[in-house]
C-alpha positions as CSV (number, residue, x, y, z in Angstrom):
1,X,-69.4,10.3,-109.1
2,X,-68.9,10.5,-105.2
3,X,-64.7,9.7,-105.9
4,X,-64.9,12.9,-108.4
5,X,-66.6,15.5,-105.9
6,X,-64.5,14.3,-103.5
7,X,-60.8,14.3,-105.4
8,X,-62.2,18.1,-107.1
9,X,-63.1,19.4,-102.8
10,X,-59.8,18.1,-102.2
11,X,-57.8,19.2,-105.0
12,X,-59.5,23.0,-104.5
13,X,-59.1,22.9,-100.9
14,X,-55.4,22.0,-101.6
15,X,-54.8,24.6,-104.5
16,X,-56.3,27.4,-101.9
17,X,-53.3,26.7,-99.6
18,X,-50.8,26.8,-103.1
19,X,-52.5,30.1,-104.4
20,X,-51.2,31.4,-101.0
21,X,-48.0,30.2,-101.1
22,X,-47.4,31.6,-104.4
23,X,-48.7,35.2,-104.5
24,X,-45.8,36.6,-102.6
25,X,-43.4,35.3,-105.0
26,X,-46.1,36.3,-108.2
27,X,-45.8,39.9,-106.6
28,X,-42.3,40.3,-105.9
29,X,-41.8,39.3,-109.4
30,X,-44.5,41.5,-111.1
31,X,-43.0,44.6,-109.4
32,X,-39.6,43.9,-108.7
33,X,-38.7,41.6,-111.7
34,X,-37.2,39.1,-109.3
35,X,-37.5,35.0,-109.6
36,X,-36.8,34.9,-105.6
37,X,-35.5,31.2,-105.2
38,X,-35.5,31.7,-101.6
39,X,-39.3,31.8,-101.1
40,X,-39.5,28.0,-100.8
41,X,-37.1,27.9,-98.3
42,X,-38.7,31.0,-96.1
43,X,-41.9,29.1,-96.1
44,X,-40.2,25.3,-94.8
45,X,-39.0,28.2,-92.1
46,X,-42.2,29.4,-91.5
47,X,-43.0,25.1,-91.3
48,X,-40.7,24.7,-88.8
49,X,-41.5,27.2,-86.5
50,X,-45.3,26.6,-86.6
51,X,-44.3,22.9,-85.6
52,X,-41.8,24.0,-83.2
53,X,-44.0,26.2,-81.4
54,X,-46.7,23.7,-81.2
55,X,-44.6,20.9,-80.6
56,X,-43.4,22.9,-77.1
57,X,-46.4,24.4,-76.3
58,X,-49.4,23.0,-77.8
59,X,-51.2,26.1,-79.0
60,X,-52.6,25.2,-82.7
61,X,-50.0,25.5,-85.5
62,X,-52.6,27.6,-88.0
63,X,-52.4,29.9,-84.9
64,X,-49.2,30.0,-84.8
65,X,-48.6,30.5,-88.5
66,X,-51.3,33.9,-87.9
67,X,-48.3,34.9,-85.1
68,X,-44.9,34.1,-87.5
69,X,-46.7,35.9,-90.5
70,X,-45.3,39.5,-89.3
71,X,-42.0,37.2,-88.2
72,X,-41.5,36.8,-91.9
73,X,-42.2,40.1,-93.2
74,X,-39.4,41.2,-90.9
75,X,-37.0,38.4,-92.3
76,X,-37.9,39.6,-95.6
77,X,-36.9,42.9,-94.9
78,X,-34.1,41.8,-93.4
79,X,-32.9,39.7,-96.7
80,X,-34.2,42.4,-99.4
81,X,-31.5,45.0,-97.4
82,X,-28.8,42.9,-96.5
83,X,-28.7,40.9,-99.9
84,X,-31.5,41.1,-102.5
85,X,-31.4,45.1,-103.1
86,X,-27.5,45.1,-102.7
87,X,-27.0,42.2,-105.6
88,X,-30.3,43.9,-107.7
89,X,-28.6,47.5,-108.0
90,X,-25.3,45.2,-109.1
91,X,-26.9,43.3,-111.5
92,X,-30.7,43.0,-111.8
93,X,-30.0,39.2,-113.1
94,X,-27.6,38.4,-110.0
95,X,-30.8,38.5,-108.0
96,X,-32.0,35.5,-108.8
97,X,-28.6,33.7,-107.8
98,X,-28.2,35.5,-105.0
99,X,-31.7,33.8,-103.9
100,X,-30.9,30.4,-104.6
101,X,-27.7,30.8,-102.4
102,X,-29.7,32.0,-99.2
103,X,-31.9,29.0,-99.9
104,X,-29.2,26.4,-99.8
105,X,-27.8,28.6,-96.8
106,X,-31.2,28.5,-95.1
107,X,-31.7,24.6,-95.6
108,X,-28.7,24.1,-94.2
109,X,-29.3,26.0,-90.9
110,X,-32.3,24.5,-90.9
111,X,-30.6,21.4,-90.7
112,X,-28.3,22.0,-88.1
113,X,-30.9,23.5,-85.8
114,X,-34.1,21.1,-86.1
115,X,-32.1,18.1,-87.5
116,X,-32.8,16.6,-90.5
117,X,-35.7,14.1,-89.6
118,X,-39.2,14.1,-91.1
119,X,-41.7,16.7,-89.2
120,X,-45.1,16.8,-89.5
121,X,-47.8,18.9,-87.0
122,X,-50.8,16.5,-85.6
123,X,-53.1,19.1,-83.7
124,X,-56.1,17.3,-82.3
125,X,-58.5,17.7,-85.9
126,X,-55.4,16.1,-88.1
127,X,-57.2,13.1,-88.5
128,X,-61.4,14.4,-88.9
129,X,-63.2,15.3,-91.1
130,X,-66.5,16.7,-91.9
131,X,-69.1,14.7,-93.4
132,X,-71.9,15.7,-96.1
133,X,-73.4,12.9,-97.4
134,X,-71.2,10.7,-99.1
135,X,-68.4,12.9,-99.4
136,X,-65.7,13.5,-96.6
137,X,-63.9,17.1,-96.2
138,X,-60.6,16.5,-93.8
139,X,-60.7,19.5,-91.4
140,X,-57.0,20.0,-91.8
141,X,-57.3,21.1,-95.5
142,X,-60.5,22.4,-94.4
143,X,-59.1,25.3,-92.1
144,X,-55.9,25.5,-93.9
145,X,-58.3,26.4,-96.9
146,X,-59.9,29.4,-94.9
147,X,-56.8,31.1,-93.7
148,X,-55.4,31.0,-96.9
149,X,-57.9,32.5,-98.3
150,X,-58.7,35.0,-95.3
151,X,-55.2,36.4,-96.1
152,X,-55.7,36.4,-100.1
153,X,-58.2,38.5,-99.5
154,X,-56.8,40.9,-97.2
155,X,-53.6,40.8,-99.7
156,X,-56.4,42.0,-102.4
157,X,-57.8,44.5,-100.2
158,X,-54.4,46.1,-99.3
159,X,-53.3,46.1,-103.0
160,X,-56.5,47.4,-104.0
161,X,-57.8,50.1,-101.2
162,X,-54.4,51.4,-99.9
163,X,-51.9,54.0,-100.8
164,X,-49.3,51.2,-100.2
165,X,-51.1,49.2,-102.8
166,X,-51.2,51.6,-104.8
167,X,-47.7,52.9,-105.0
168,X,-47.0,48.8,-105.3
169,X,-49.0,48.6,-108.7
170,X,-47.5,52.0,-109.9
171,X,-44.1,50.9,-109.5
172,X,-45.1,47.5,-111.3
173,X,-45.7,49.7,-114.0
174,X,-43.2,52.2,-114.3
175,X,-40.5,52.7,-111.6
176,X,-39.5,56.1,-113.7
177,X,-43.0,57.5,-113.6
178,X,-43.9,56.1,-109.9
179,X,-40.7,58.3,-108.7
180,X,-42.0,61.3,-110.4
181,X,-45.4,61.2,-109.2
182,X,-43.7,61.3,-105.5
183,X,-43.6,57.8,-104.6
184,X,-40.4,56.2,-102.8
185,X,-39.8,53.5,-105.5
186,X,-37.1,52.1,-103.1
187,X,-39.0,51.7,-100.3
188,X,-42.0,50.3,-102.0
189,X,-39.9,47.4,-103.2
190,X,-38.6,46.8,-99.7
191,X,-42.0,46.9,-98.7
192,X,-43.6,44.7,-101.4
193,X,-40.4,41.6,-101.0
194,X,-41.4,41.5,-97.0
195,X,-44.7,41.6,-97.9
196,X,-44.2,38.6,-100.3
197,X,-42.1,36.8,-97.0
198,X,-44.8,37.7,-95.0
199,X,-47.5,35.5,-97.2
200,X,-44.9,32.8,-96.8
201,X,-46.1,32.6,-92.3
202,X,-49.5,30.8,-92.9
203,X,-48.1,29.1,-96.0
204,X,-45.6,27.3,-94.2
205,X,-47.8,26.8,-91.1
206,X,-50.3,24.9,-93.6
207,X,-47.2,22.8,-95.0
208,X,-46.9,21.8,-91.3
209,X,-50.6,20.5,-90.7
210,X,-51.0,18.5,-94.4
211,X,-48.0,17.8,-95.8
212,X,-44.7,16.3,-94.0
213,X,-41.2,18.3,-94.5
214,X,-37.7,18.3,-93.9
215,X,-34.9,21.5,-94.5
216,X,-34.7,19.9,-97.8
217,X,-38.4,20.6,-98.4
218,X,-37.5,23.5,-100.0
219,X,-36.8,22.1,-103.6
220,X,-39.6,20.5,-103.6
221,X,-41.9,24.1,-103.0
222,X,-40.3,26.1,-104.7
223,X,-41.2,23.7,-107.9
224,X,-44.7,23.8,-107.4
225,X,-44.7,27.8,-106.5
226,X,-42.8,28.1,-109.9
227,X,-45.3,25.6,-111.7
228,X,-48.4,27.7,-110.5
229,X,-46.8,30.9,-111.5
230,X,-45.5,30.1,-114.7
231,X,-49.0,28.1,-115.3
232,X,-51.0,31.4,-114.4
233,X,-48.8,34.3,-115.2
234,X,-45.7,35.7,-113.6
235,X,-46.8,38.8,-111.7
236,X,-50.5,37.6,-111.9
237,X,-52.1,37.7,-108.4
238,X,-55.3,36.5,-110.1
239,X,-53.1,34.2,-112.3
240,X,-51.2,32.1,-108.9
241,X,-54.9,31.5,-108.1
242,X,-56.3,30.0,-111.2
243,X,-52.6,27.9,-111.6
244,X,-52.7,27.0,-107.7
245,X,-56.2,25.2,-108.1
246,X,-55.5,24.1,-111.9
247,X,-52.1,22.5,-109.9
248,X,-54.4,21.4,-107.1
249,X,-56.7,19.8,-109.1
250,X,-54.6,17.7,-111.3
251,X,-52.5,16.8,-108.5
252,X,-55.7,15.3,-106.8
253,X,-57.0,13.7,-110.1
254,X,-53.5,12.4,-110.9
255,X,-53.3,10.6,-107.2
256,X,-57.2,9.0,-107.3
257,X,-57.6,8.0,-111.0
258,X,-53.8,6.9,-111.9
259,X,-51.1,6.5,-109.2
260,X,-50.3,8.5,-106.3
261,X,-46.4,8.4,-107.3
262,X,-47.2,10.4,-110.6
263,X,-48.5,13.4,-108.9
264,X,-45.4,14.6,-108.1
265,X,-44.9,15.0,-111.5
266,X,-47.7,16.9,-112.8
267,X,-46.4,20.2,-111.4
268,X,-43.3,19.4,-114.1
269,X,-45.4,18.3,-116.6
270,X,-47.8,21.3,-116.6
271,X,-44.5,24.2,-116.3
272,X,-43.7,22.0,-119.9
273,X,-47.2,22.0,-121.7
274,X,-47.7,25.8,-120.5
275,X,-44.3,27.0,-122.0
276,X,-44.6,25.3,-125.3
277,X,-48.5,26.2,-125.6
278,X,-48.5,30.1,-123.9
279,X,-45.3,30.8,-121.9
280,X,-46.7,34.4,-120.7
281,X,-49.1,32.0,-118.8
282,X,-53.5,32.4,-118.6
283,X,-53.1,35.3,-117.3
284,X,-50.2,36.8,-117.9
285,X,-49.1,40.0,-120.9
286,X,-46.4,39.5,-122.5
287,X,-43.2,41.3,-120.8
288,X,-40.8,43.9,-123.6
289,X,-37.7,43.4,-123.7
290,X,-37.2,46.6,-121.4
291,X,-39.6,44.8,-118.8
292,X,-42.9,46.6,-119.4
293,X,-45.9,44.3,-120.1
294,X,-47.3,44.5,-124.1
């Protein structure tokens, strides 16, 4: 019994830092229409500066990952003008290309600039934990956990309790009607794709702390991302949580009661079960052919 509270803590903990890492790209999809390829790389980005930072000055890398979250809201301004909203008025499907080639680009300068060896951020709590009872939490995942969360719920509260979030969801709905009613559809997608980037600082400053990367990485996260996405709901924010911790969860189960080498697997096996049983996902409607939800 002590094993399965411990592997469910862990897998939870785990899925907190996923749910995070995927609600930018669950948004930019729900009110854009956009599968951006490019958010796995822009949070190995956000990885590498956390690690840099810390690695030259010492100052924790969660900190630091607080500090580069406005960093990558302006890098994902920078991408939606320069490519995303240039390729999207195009062709709305060339987006999704367009993504996948500033990811390989980015991997690549991220190769040429930190090298391609394995990175990993060891602040001084990397290896404690907390103890209750039988049952150990690592303070890594621990922390990771509550800034991930911290900014869910500020995500929720701006969505919710702002005009910004509420121009956001009326353009999710209907671009057509949002522009009547007075609201700049244009910038509110510019707005909601940095926003996405900007979810993508902690994210990637987590990575750092509990997971080892290279520029490669990339593949990798944006796998999972699409697994707990698809799994909840494309354009869900409610549905990348319930996926994230589903994903968590197995992948924790999968590591303690079979073999650790399968869990990488489970994020592929999940995307499969979930598109043959409900491919809308948990929590996801049904999308028209015109792009409304049914």
């Amino acid at each position: 019994m002590t094993l399965l509270v411990q592997t469910v803590i862990l897998g939870l903990l785990v899925g907190g830092v996923y749910a995070l890492m995927s609600s930018g790209f669950s948004l930019v999809f729900g009110v854009m229409r956009i599968i951006n390829l490019a958010h796995g790389a822009m949070i190995v980005l956000a990885a590498f500066l956390s690690w840099w930072v810390w690695d030259r000055t010492g100052i924790d890398p969660l900190l630091v990952g607080v500090i580069i979250t406005p960093v990558m809201y302006v890098v994902g301004r920078v991408l939606y003008r320069l490519v995303i909203a240039r390729v999207h008025r195009i062709d709305h499907e060339l987006a999704m290309v367009a993504s996948f080639g500033v990811a390989i680009a980015a991997g690549g300068v991220m190769a040429l600039i930190w090298g391609t060896e394995v990175r990993s951020a060891t602040p001084s709590y990397f290896n404690t934990s907390f103890q209750l009872g039988s049952v150990v939490i690592p303070q890594a995942q621990l922390y990771a956990f509550a800034g991930a969360l911290a900014i869910l719920g500020a995500l929720y509260g701006l969505l919710r309790g702002t005009f910004l979030g509420r121009a956001i969801r009326a353009c999710s709905e209907n671009r057509d009607s949002a522009a009547l009613v007075g609201i700049e559809v244009e910038r509110t997608m510019a707005q909601m794709f940095a926003i996405g980037a900007a979810t993508t600082g902690f994210g990637g400053a987590a990575l750092s702390v509990i997971y080892q990367f290279v520029p490669d990485s990339h593949y990798v996260w944006i796998g999972r991302i699409l697994c707990v996405v698809i799994l909840g709901g494309l354009g869900s924010l409610l549905g990348a949580a319930l996926g994230a911790a589903i994903l968590g969860l197995g992948e924790a189960l999968t590591s303690s009661y079979v073999d650790t080498r399968w869990a990488t697997a489970v994020p592929y096996i999940l995307i499969i079960v979930i598109l043959l049983v409900r491919p809308q996902g948990l929590l996801g409607g049904k999308l028209r052919a015109d792009g409304a939800r049914a």
